[in-house]
VOGU-3710 file (C-alpha; in Angstrom, 3 decimals, decimal comma):
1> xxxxxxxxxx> 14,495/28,687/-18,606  16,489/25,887/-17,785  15,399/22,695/-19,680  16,905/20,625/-17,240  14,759/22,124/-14,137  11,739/22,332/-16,730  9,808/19,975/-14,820  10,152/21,669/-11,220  9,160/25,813/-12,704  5,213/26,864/-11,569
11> xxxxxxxxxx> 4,230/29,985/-12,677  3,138/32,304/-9,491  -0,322/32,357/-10,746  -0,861/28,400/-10,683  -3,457/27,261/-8,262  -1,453/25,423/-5,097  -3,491/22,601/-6,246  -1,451/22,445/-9,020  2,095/22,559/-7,706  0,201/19,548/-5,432
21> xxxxxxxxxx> 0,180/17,436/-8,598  3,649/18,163/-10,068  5,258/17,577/-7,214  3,510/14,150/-6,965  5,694/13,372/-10,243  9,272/14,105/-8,930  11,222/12,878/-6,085  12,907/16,885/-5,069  10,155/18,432/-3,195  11,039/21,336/-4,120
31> xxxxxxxxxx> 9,229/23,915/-6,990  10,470/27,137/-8,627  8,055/29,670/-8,761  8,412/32,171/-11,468  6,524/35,081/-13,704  5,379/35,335/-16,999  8,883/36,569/-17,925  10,694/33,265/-16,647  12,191/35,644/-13,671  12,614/33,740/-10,592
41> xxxxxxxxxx> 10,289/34,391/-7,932  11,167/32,302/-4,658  10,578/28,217/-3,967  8,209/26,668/-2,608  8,220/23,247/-1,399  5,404/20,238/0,046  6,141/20,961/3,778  4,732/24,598/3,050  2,001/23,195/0,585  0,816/20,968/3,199
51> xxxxxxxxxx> 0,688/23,582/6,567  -0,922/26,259/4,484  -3,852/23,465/3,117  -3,842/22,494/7,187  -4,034/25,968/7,747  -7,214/26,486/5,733  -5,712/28,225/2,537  -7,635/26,795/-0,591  -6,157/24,850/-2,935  -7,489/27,119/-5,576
61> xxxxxxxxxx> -5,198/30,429/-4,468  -2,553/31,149/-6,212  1,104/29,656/-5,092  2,706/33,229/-4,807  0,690/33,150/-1,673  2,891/30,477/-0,009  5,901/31,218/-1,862  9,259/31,842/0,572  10,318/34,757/-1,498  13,730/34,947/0,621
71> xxxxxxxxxx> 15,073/32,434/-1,142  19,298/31,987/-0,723  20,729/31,888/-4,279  24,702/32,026/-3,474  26,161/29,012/-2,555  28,849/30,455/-0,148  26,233/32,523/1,530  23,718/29,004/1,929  27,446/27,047/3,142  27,681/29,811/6,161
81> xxxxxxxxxx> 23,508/29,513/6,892  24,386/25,835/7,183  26,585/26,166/9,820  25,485/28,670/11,423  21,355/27,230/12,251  22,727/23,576/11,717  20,256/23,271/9,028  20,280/20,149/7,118  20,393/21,075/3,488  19,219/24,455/1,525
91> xxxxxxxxxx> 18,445/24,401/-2,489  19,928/27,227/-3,847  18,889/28,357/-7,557  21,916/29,750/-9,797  20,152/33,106/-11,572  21,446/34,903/-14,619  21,296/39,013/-14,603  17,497/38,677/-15,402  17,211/36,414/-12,533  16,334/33,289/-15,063
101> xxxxxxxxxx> 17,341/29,894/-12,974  20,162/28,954/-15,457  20,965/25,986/-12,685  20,268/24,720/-9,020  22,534/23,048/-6,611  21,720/21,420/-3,331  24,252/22,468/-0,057  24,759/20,271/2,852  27,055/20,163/5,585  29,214/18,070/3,427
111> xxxxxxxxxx> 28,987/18,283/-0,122  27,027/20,185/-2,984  25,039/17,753/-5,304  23,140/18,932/-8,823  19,478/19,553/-7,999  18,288/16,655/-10,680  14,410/16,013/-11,200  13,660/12,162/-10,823  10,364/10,311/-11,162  8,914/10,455/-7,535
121> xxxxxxxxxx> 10,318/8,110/-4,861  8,508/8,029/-1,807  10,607/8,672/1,483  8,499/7,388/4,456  5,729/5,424/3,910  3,124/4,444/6,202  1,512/0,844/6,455  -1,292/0,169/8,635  -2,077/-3,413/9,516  2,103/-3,966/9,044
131> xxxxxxxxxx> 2,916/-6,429/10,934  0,381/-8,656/9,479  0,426/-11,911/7,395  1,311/-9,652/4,072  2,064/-6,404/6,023  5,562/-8,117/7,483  6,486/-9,477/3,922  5,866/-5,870/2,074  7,593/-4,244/5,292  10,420/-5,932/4,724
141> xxxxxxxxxx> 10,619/-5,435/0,568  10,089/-1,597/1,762  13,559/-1,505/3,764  14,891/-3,582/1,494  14,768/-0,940/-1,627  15,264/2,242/0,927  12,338/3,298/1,994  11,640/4,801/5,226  8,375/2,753/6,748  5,897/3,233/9,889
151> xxxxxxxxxx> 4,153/0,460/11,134  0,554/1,617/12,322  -0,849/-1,744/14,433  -2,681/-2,839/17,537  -0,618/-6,127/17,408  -3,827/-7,751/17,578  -2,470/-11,428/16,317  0,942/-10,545/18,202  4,632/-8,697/16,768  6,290/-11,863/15,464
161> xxxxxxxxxx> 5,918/-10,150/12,222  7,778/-7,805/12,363  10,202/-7,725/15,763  13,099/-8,286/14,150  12,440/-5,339/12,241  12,506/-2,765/15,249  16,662/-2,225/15,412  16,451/-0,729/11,766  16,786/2,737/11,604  14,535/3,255/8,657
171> xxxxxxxxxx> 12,172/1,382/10,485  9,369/3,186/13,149  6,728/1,000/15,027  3,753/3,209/16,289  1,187/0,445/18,434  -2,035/1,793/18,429  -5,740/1,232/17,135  -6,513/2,791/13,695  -9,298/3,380/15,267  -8,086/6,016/17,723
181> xxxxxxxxxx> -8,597/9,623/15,670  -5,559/10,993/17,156  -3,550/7,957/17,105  -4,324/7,663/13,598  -3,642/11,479/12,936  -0,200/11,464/14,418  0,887/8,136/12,522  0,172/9,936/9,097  2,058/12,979/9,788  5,046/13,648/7,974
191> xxxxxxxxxx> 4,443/10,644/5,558  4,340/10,504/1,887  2,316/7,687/1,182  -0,381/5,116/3,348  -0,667/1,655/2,240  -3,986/0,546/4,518  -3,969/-3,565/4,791  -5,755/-3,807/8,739  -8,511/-5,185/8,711  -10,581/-8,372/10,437
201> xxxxxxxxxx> -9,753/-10,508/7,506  -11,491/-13,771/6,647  -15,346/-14,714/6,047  -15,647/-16,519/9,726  -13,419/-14,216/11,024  -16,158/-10,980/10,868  -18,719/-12,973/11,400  -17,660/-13,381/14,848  -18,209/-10,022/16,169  -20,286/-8,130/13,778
211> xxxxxxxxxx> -20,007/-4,634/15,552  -16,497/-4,941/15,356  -16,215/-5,786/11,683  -18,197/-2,859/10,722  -15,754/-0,614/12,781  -12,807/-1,864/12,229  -13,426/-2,807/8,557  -15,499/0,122/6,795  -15,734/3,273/9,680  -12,470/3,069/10,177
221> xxxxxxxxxx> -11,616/2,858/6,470  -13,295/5,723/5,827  -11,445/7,799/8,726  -7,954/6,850/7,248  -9,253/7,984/3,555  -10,625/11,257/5,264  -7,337/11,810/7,434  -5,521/11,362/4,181  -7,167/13,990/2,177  -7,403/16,215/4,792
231> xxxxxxxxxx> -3,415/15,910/5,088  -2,957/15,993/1,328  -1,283/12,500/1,047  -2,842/11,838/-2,402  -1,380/8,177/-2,518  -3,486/5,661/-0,442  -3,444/1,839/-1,440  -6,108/-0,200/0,428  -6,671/-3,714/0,333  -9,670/-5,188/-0,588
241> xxxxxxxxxx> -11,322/-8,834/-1,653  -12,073/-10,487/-4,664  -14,989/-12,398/-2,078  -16,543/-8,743/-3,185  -17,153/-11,022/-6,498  -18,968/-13,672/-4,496  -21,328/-16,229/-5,917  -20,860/-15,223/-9,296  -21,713/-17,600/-12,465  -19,889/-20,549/-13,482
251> xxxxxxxxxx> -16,931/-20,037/-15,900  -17,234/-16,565/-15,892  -14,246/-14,064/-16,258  -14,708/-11,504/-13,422  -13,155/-8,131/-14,588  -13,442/-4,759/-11,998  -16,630/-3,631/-13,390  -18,379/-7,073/-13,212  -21,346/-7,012/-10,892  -20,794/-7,682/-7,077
261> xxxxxxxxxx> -22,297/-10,405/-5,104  -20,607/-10,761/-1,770  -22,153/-13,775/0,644  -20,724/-12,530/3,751  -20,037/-9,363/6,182  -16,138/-9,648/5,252  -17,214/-8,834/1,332  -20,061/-6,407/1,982  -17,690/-3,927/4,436  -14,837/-4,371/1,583
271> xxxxxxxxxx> -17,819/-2,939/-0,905  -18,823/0,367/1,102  -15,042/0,489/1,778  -14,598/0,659/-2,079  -17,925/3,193/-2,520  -16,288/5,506/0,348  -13,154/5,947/-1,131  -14,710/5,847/-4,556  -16,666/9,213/-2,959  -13,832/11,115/-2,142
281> xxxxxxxxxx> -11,426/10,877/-4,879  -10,615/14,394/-6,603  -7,947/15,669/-8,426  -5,725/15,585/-5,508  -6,295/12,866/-3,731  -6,266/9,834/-6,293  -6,787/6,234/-3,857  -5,736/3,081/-5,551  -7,807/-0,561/-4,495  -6,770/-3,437/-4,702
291> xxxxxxxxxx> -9,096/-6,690/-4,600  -6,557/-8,929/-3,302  -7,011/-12,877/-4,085  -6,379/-15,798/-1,782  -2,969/-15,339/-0,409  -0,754/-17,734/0,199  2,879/-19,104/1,260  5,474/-18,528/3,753  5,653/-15,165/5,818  7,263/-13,743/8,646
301> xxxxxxxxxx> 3,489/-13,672/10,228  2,190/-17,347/9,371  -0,996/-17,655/8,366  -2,579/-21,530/8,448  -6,225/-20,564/7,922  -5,726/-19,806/4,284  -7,031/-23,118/1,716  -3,388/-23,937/0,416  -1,460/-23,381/2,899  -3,806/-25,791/5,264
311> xxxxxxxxxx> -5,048/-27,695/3,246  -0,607/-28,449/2,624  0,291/-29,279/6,608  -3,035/-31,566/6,832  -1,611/-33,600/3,774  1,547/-33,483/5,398  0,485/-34,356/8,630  -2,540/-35,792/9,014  -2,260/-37,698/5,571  -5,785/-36,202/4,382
321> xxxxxxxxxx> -7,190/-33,129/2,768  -10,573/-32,180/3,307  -12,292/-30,623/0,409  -15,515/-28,584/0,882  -17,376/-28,736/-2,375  -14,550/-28,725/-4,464  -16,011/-27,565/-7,372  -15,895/-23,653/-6,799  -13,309/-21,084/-8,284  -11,251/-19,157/-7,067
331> xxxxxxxxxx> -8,212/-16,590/-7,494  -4,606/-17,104/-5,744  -1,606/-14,940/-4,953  1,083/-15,299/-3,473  1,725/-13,375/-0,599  5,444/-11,861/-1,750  3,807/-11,502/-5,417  1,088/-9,475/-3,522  3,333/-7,184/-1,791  5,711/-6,192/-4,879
341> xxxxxxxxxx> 2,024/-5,527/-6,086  1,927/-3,003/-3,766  5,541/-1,696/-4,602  5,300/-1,224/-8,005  2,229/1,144/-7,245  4,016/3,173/-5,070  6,439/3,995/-7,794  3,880/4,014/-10,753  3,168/7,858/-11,442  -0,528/8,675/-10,564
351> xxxxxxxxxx> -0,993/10,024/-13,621  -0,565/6,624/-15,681  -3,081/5,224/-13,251  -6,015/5,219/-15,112  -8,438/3,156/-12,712  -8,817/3,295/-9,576  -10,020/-0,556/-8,716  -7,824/-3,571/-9,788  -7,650/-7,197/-9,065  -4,479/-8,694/-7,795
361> xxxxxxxxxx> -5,062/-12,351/-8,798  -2,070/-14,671/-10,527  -3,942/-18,023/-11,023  -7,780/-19,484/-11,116  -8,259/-22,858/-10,013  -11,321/-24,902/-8,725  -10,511/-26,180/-5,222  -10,407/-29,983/-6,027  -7,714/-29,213/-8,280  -5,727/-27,146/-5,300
371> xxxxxxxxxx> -6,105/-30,562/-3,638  -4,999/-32,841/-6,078  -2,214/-30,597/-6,554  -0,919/-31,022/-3,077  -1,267/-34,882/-3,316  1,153/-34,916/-6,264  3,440/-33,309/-4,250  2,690/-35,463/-1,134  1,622/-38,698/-2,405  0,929/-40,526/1,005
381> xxxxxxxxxx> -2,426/-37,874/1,366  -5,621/-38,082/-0,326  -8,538/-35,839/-0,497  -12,404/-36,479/1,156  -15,263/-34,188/-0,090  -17,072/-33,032/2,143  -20,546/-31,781/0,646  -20,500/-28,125/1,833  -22,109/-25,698/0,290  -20,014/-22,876/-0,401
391> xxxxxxxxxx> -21,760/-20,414/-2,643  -18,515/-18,252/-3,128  -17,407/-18,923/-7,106  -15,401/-16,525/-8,980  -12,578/-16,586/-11,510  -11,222/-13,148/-11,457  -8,953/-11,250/-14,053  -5,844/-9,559/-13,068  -4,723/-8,543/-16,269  -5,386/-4,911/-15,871
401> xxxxxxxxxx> -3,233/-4,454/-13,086  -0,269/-6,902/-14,517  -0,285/-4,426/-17,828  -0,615/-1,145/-15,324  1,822/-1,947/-13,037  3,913/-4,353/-15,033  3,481/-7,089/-12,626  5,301/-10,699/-12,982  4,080/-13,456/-10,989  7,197/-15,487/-9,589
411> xxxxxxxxxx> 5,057/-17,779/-7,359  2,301/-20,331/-8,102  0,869/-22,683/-5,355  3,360/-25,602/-6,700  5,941/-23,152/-5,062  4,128/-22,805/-1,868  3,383/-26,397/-1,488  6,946/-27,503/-2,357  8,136/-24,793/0,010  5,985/-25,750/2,853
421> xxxxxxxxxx> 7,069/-29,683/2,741  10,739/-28,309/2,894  9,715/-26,433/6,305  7,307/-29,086/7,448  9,138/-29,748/11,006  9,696/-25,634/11,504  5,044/-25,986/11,325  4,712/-28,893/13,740  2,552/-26,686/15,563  0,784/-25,454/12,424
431> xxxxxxxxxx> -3,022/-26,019/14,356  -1,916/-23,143/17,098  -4,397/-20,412/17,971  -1,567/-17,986/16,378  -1,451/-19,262/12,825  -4,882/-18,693/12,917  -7,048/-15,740/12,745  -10,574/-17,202/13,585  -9,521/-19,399/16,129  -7,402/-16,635/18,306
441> xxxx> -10,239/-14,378/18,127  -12,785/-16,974/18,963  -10,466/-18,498/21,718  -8,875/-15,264/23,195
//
């Protein structure tokens, strides 16, 4: 056997369910099936995996049921197939007399390259909710490290996000409702991974239309979970809430097993979000949550209801912060921190994953203090308490996922404030419908 290849060799009798899981681990999609004597038996790769699971082949059969026995192993012979059916690339497996793989090459139209197991990088990668406030920002880090990425959105809040995004060729826009069972079907075909960010976000956002907060924000949660599983796509990443934490006590550090109190519709959908996927995870298909904090800074897709980032263009602007309570915790992000969060799941094996819920939180802070942070940065503003109650209070943890992930925080609000002033005369406008996700839904 070759030591090399070790990593990529299934014996015929493995369950498929099996040759599932390893190839979750490498980046060829390819596996060499072979006997109890090491002899070479065919390949088999995820394309077949997948139609014979659509199919209705269990996952407990054998592989030598979907193994493509008339496998090519001479490279001159795979050269001529190449031309001949246009085909883009064959793997072709170098046997010895006892038909052992002693070593594999890869043939394309061009070149031959060594067939070399890697940890697993994702090709195409779908993200629903994309061109969103954090959606544009991770879409962008996506393309940026080579990733192939489909946007699944009803452009709801518009395509500022992400329009400038549409002439790359590793980019794909599909407009369409999550919602929509065959819209949502066809989006995760052929994909490797789903990160799922739509959602009505905000408190007084669902509140607005209950009804559609449930759908949009649990049922159709659950269908993209169920979609995935039934396609085999055993790496989902969905975006939930530290509100889930809601009114928790005073000075307490919130870790992912701490009790639950949400206060609002926005938390409770987020928590039978969490119990759904929670339900369906198996061996095979392995969802990640995350409980996102409060995001905030600059994106392609500008958000203004968000505390810091308002609570920065009314200093600026109107000289004067208003403070509701002011007393209450809570947990920040930035919104680029929160999409390399994202990121550095994709490429964290499954199988160092050990939880399935973590909080993505970089700083604690009591509002008052988010105000009087701003003021030292715009000294001309001062803050008025209103007394509001607001019975949301949590400090929140995210050390779990900073050790799991190997996360580094490059952003703190001083950066977003100090970043904001810099752009103050590009946000003028910064009390339009668009920056704002309550007020276009309530005004539209």
């Amino acid at each position: 056997m070759n030591k090399k290849l070790s990593e990529s060799f299934i014996n015929q009798n493995e369950p498929i369910k099996k040759a599932v899981e390893m190839l979750e681990r490498t980046e060829k999609k390819t596996l060499f099936v072979i006997n109890d004597q090491e002899q070479f038996i065919g390949l088999v790769n995820d394309g077949d995996i997948r139609r014979a699971l659509l199919n209705g082949i269990s996952e407990e059969n054998p592989i030598y049921r979907i193994t493509n026995c008339s496998t090519i192993t001479d490279v001159e012979l795979a050269k001529a197939r190449i031309k001949k059916t246009d085909a883009r690339y064959i793997v072709v497996p170098l046997l010895d007399k006892e038909r052992r793989v002693v070593d594999c090459t890869v043939v394309t139209q061009k070149t031959e390259t060594p067939f070399i197991t890697t940890p697993h990088k994702f090709n195409r990668v779908l993200v629903i909710g994309g061109a969103g406030y954090l959606g544009s920002i991770l879409c962008r880090k996506l393309l940026k490290k080579g990733y192939k990425v489909r946007v699944l959105d009803c452009l709801l809040y518009g395509d500022e996000g992400i329009r400038e995004l549409y002439p790359y060729s590793s980019f794909e826009f599909t407009y369409g409702d999550m919602r929509n069972l065959k819209t949502l079907v066809n989006s995760i075909a052929d994909v490797d991974a789903v990160i799922h960010l739509a959602a009505i976000v905000g408190d007084p956002a669902s509140a607005l239309n209950p009804s559609e907060t449930i759908q949009t924000n649990y049922l159709a949660t659950r269908m993209v979970a169920e979609v995935c599983r039934f396609s085999h796509i055993n790496r989902l990443i969905f975006a939930s809430t530290c509100s889930v934490y809601g009114a928790s006590k005073q000075d307490e550090l919130l870790y992912e097993t701490s009790p639950l109190n949400p206060v609002s519709l926005y938390a409770q959908m987020k928590i039978k979000s969490e119990e759904a996927l929670l339900e369906m995870k198996n061996n095979s298909f392995k969802p990640v949550i995350f409980r996102m904090a409060t995001l905030h800074g600059k994106s392609p897709r500008q958000r203004f209801d968000l505390a810091v980032n308002i609570m920065t263009m009314k200093a600026l602007f109107d000289h004067k912060i208003t403070v509701h309570g002011g007393t209450q915790y809570r947990a920040f992000c930035h919104v680029s921190d929160a999409a390399d969060a994202y990121i550095k799941c994709l490429e964290t094996p499954l199988d160092t994953i050990k939880d399935t819920i973590y909080n993505i939180a970089s700083e604690n802070l009591q509002i008052l203090h988010v105000a009087k942070t701003i003021e030292h940065y715009i000294p001309d503003s001062s803050s008025e308490i209103v007394d509001i109650e607001d019975k949301r209070n949590y400090i929140v943890s995210g050390k779990n996922a900073d050790t799991t992930f190997s996360l580094h925080h490059k952003f703190l609000i001083d950066d977003t404030v100090q970043s904001l002033i810099k752009d103050k005369e590009k946000f003028k406008d910064f009390e339009n419908k668009k920056y704002s996700n309550i007020k276009y839904l309530s005004e539209s």
